[in-house]
C-alpha positions in Angstrom: 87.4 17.7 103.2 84.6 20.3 103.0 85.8 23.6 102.5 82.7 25.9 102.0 80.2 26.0 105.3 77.0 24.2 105.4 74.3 25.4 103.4 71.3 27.2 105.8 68.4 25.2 106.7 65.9 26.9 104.8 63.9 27.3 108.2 66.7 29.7 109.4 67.2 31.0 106.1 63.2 31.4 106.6 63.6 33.1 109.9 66.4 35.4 109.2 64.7 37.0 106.7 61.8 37.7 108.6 63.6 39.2 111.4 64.9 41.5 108.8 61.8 42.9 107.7 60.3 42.8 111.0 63.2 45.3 111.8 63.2 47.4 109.0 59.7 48.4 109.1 60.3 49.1 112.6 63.0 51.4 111.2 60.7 52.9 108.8 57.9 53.7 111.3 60.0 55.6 113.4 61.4 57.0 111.2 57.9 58.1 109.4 56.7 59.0 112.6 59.9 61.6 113.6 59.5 62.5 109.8 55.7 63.4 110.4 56.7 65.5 113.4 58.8 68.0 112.0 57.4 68.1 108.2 54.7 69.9 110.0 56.1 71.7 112.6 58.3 73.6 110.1 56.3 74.1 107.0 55.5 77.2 107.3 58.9 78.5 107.7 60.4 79.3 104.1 56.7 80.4 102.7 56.5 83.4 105.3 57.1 86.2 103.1 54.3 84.8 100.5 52.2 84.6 103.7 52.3 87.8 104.7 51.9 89.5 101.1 48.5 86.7 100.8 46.9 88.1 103.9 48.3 92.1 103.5 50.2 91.8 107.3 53.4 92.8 108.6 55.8 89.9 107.9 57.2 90.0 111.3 53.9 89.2 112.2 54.0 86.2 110.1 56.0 84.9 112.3 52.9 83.6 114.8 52.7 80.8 112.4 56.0 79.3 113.3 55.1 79.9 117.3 51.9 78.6 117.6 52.5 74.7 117.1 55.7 75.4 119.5 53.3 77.0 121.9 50.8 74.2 122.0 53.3 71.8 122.0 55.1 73.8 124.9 51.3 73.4 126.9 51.0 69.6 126.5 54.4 68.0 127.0 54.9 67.6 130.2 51.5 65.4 130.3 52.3 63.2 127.4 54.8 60.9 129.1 52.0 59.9 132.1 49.0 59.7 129.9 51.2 57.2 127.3 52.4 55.4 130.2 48.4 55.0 131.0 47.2 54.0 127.6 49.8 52.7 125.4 51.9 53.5 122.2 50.9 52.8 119.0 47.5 53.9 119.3 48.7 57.0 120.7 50.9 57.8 117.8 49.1 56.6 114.9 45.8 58.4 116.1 47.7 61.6 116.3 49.3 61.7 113.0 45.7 60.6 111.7 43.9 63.3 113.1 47.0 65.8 112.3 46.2 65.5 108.4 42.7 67.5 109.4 44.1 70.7 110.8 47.5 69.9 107.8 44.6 70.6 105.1 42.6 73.1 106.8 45.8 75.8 107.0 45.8 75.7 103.3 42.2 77.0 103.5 42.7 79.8 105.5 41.4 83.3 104.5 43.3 85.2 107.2 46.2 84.9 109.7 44.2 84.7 112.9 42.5 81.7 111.7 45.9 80.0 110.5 47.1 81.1 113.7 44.5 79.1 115.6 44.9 75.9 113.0 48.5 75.7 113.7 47.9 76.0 117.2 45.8 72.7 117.0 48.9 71.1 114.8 50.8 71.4 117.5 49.0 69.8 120.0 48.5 66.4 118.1 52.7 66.9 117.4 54.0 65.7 121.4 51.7 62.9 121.1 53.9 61.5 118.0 57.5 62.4 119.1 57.2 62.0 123.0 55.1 58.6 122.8 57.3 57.4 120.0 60.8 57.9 122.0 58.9 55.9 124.9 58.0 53.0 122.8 61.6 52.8 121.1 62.8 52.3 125.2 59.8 49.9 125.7 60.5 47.7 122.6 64.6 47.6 122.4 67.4 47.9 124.6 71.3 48.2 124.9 72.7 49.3 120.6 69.3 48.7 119.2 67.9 51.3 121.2 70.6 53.3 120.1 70.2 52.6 116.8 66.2 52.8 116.0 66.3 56.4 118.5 69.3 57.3 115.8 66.8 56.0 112.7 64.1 58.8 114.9 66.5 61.2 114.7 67.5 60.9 110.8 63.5 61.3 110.5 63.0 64.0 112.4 65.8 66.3 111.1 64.7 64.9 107.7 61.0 65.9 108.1 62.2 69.4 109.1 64.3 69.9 106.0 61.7 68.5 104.0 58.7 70.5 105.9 60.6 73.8 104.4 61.9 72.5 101.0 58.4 71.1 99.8 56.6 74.0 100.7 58.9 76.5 99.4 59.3 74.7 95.7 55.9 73.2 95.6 55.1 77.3 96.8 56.9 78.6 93.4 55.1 76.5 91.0 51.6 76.6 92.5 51.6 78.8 95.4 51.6 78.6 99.0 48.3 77.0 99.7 49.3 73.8 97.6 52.5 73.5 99.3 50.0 73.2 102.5 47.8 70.5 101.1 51.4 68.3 99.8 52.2 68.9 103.3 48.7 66.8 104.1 49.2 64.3 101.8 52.5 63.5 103.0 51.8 63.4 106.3 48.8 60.8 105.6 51.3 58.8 104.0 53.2 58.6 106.9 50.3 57.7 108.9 49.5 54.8 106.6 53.5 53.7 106.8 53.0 53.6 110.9 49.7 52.0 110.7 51.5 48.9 108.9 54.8 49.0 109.8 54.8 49.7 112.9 54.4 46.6 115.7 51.7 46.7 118.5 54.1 47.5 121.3 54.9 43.8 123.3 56.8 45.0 126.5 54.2 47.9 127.2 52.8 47.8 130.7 50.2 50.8 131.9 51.2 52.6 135.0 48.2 53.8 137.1 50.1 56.3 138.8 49.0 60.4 136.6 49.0 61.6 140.4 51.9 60.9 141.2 54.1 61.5 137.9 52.8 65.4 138.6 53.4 65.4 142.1 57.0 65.2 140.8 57.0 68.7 139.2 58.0 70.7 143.0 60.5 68.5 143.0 62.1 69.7 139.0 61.9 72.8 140.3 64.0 73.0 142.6 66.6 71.4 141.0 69.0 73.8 139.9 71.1 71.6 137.9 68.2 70.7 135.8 66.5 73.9 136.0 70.1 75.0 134.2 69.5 72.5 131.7 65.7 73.4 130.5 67.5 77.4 130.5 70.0 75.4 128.3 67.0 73.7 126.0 64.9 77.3 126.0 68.3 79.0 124.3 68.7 75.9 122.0 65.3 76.9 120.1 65.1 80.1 121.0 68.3 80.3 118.5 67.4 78.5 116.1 63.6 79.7 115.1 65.3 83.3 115.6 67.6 82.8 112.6 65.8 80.9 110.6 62.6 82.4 110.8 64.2 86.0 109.9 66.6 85.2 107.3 63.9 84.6 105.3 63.0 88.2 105.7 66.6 89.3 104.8 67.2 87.1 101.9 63.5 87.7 100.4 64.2 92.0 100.2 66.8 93.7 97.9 69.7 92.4 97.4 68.4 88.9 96.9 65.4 88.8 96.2 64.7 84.3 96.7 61.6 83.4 96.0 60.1 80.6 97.7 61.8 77.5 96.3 65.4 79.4 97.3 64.2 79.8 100.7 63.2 75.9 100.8 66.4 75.6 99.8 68.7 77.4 102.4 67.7 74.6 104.8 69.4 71.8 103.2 72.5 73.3 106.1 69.6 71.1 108.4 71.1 68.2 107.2 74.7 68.7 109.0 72.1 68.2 112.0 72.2 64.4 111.1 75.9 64.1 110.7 76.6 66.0 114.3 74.2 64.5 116.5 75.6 61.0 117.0 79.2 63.2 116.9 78.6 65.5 119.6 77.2 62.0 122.1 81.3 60.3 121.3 82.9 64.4 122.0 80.6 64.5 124.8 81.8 61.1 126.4 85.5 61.9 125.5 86.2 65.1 126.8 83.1 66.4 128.6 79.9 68.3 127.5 81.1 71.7 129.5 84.1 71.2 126.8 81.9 70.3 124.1 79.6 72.8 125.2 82.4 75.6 125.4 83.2 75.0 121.9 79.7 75.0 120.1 78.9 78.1 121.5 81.5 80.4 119.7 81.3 78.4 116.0 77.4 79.3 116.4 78.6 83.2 117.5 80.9 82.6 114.2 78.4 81.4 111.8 76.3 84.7 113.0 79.2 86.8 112.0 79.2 84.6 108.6 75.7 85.8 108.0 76.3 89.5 108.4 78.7 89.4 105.2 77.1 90.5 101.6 77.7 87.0 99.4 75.4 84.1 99.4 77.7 82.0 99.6 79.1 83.1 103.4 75.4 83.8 104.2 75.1 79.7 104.1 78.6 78.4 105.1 77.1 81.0 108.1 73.9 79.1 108.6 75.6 75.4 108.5 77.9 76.5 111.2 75.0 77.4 113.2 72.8 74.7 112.6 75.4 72.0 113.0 76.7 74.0 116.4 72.8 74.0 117.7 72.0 70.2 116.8 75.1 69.5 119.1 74.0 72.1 121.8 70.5 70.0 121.9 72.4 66.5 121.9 74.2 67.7 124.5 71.5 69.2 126.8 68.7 66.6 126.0 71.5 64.2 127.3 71.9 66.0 130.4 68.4 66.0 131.5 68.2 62.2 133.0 71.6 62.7 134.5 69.9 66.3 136.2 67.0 64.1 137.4 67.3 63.0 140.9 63.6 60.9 140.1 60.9 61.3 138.0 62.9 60.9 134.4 59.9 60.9 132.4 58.2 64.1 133.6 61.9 65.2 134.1 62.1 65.0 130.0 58.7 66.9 129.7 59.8 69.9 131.5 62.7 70.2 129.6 60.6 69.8 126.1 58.0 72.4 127.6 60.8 75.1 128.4 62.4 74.4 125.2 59.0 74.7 123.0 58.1 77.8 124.6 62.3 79.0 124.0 60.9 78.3 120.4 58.3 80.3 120.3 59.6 83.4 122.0 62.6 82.8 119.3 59.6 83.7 117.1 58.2 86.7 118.5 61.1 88.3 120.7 63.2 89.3 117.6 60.5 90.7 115.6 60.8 94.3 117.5 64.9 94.2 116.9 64.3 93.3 113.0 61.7 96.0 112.7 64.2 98.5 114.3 67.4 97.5 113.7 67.2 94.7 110.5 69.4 91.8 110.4 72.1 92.5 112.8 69.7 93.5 115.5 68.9 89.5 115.1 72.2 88.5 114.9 73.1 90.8 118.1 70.2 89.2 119.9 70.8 85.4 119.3 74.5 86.2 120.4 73.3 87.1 123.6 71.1 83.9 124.4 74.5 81.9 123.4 76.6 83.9 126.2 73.9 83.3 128.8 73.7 80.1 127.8 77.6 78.8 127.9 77.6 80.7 131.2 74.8 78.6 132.7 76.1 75.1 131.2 79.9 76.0 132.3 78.0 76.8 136.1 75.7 74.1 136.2 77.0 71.6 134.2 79.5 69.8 136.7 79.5 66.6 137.1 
């Protein structure tokens, strides 16, 4: 009697491996694509005070370089979704991180902060093409858990990209100054252009709508929808809080008593990561006792991690941060969730109302603080973001019934 199974043909031995690769360099270009995303959008965040010192500005008014990609990006989302649906996937996505490498190596070059203003303005409008058009073709190309999965794999990337958008800049910043950390910025995001232009698989299921008319015709409609009106408000406090601490931190932690250089700064941002570990949490909390609940509870470990950060150590300065960031990935989770449940029709331009009202809650989380630090430091910030977190758990716990 034969007691070990049948050897494999070697035509499905054959086969087996070559669905295997086929679906990890799917993996990898989504991932490279999310990665591509956020290494740029965030770049510019631990290098601020080096920025300000290089051009002889106000470092508060540094902070432009953070808003302006969320500002562009704010302007063209809610158009990305019908133009994709118009004229496909990949080409959409691998042209944008293409051309994004161009405006990437350009910042490094620039001799003042208008003009690196204006260059990360154009940053962020090649950014929605890459992150909106690449969460359509994961629903195109998938369904049921390995949709799940692969948006998951974007995820990883995009939180990664963010991390890393920070960390390389900041060290890269300490041992050859700021405008080198740019251009490693511009290299790496070539490289991820080159991973999607082989990795990633001409989209098969893709179908163009003719219908750009009609997707706008839609937006009267989203705005009169309170619930998901409540949820955009939800999405605009969900940046607004997290560009607000992180931008001006760096301010707090660059002056006397610290004194962090750049590569520290990078550092601080490693508490991004807990991002990747409470995302696919706060979906199973969500579905097991409700978001309001979930919600409810997020709010006051963010409003905890801002106390954190008033104290003198380092050390409760970050255990501060992580609270907040991990609290923030789940408010976002929870709110992007939300959005196609808010929608009575029109999902797609649905999804780019809530990105545009959650861009633009980025970039006034850049600029609105920037009176309070100059007037009241530190806890004026910490004051401020406390108040977008009441407003906010007040409009989910209103608007968020099922």
């Amino acid at each position: 009697m034969q007691w070990w199974p049948p050897a494999m043909s070697s035509r499905s031995l054959s086969g087996a491996t070559e669905r295997a690769g086929a679906a990890f360099a799917l993996n990898l270009a989504v991932f490279a694509a999310g990665f591509a995303t956020f290494v740029n959008m965030w770049c510019t965040q631990s290098i601020l005070p080096q920025i300000a010192a290089a051009f002889h500005v106000a470092q508060a008014r540094t902070g432009l370089v953070v808003t302006a990609p969320l500002v562009a990006t704010a302007l063209v989302a809610p158009v990305i979704g019908a133009i994709s649906d118009r004229f496909g996937r990949k080409r959409l996505i691998l042209g944008a991180a293409v051309l994004l490498v161009v405006p990437t190596v350009l910042v490094a070059d620039a001799q003042n902060l208008p003009t690196m203003v204006v260059l990360r303005f154009v940053q962020g409008l090649m950014l929605p093409f890459i992150f909106t058009v690449t969460i359509a073709y994961i629903g195109d190309e998938t369904s049921g858990s390995a949709t799940a999965r692969l948006a998951g794999t974007y995820t990883s990337g995009a939180i990664f990209g963010g991390f890393s958008g920070r960390l390389i800049t900041g060290l890269v910043t300490a041992a050859a100054g700021w405008r080198a950390g740019l251009l490693v910025v511009g290299a790496v995001t070539f490289g991820a252009a080159v991973i999607i232009a082989v990795a990633m698989p001409r989209e098969q299921k893709f179908r163009p709508l003719y219908g750009f008319g009609r997707a706008l015709r839609s937006f009267p409609l989203h705005l009169t929808n309170g619930r998901l009106l409540a949820t955009d408000a939800v999405g605009f406090g969900v940046l607004f809080s997290l560009v607000a601490v992180f931008t001006f931190i760096n301010f707090r932690l660059s002056a006397a008593p610290y004194f962090m250089g750049p590569a520290a700064l990078g550092l601080i941002f490693v508490v991004y990561l807990g991002g990747v570990v409470m995302s696919p949490v706060a979906a199973r909390l969500s579905a097991r006792f409700g978001r309001r609940v979930v919600m409810a509870v997020a709010g006051p470990v963010i409003v905890a991690g801002l106390g954190c950060t008033l104290a003198a150590p380092v050390w409760a300065i970050m255990v501060g941060l992580l609270l907040i960031s991990s609290a923030i990935f789940v408010q976002q989770t929870l709110a992007t969730a939300f959005v196609g449940a808010a929608a009575r029709e029109g999902k797609s331009t649905a999804v780019g109302l809530y990105v545009t009202f959650y861009y633009v809650g980025g970039s006034c989380g850049g600029l609105a603080p920037a009176g309070v630090w100059h007037a009241y430091g530190w806890p004026g910030c910490v004051g401020l973001v406390a108040a977008m977190q009441v407003v906010m758990l007040l409009t989910a716990l209103r608007f968020w019934r099922v």
